[in-house]
N, C-alpha and C positions, 0 to 999 in steps of 0.2 A: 721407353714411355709405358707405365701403365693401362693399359683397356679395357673399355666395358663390351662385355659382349651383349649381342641384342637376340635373341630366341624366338623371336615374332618372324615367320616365314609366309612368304605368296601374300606378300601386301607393298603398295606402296613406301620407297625409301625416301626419304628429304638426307640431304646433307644437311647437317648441324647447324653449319656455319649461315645456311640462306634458312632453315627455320628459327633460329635466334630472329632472324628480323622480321616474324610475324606476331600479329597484336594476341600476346597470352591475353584471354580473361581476365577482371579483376575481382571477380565475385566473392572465391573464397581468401582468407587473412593467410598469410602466407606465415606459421609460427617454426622458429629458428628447432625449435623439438622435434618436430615433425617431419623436417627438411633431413635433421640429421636423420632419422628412422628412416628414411627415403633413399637417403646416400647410403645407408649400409646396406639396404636391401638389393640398391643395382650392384653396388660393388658384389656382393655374395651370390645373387641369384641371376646376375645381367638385366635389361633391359627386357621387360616380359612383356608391360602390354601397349598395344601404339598409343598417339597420339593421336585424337580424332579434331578435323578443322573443319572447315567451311569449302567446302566446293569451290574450286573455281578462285578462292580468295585469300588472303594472306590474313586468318583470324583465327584461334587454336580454342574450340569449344571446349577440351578438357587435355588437363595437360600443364598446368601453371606451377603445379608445385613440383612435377619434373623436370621444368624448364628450369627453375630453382636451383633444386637438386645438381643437376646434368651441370651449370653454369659454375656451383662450387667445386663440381669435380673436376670440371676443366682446370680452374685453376690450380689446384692442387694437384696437375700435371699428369689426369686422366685422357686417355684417346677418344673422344666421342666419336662414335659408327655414324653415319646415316642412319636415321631413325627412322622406325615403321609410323604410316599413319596411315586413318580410317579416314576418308574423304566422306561426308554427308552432306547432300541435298538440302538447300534452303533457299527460299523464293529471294529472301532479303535478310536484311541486316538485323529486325526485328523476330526473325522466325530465328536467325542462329542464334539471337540470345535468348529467346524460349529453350533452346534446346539446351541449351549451357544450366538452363534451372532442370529440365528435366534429368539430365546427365547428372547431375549435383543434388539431385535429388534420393531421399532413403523410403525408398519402398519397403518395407518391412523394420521390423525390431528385434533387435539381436536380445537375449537375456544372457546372464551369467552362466544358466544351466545348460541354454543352447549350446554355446562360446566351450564351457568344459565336453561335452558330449562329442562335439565336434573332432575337437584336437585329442580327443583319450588316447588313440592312436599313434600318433605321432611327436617327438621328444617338442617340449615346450618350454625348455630350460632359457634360454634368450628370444624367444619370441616376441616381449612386448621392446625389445630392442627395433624391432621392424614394421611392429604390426600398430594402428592405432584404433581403436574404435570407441568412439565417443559414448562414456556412461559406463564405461566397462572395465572392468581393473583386469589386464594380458598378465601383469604380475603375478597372482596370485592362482595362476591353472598351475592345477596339479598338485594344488595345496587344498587347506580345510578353508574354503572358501568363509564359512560362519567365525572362524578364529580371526582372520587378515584383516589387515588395519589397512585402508588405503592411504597412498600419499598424501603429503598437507596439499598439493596443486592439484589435487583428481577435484575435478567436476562431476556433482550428480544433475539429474535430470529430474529431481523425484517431484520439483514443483509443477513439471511442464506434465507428467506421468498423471496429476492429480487434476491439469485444467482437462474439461470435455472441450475436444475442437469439432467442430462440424467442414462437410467440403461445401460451399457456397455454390457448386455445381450439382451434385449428384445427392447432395444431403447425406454421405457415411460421417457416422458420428464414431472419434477414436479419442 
């Protein structure tokens, strides 16, 4: 039988088989693209980062497109480990799903330029095989970024880049 190895050490384990029957999240769209970028990445690199749930409870704050992921490759006659997970503190059922937006939440913005600076370093030849990030063409590092043409299915962002949002809390305007 084939296996994933899991590289998260000194954290709580779950067997598979008893966190399969806790309630994943349904926030984020679970897309058949991104599942497959998911399954290469454990099958190549193992299982890197835990699984974080609810204290105390049988509900997985982030973790659903793993769960996914982990589920196809059962089938296709992978060994799944015991998987690491990150246990957090929540008064109730209301606060863990706060935390599910927080956790799902993008504090910052990646650019193009950041994205190539970053990986200069390191071979980026199949990368966007693994890697997603929303706005951003992974295809095209390491190329003339000003010549590439992206995919007919790339998604830009450039209307939401042009709305001003304000936070209804704090008043930062981005």
């Amino acid at each position: 039988m084939k296996k994933i190895i899991t590289k998260v050490v000194g954290l709580k384990h779950i067997p598979w088989e008893i966190l399969q029957g806790y309630e994943f999240n349904d926030l984020k769209e679970v897309d058949s693209r991104d599942v497959s970028k998911l399954k290469r990445a454990i099958i190549e690199q193992g299982f890197c980062f835990p699984i974080e749930i609810w204290a105390g409870h049988q509900y997985v704050i982030d973790g659903r497109g793993r769960d996914e992921a982990l589920t196809q490759l059962e089938q296709e006659g992978y060994e799944i480990p015991p998987l690491p997970v990150i246990e957090i503190e929540a008064p109730d059922r209301e606060t863990a799903k706060r935390l599910v937006l927080m956790r799902s939440s993008q504090h910052g913005r990646f650019t193009q330029s950041q994205l190539e600076a970053f990986v200069a370093d390191i071979p980026v030849d199949d990368l966007d095989t693994v890697v997603s990030i929303p706005g951003l063409d992974i295809g095209v590092l390491g190329s003339d970024v000003e010549d590439a043409v992206p995919p007919d299915d790339f998604e830009t962002f450039d209307d939401d880049i042009k709305t001003k949002h304000r936070c209804p809390s704090c008043g930062y305007e981005w």
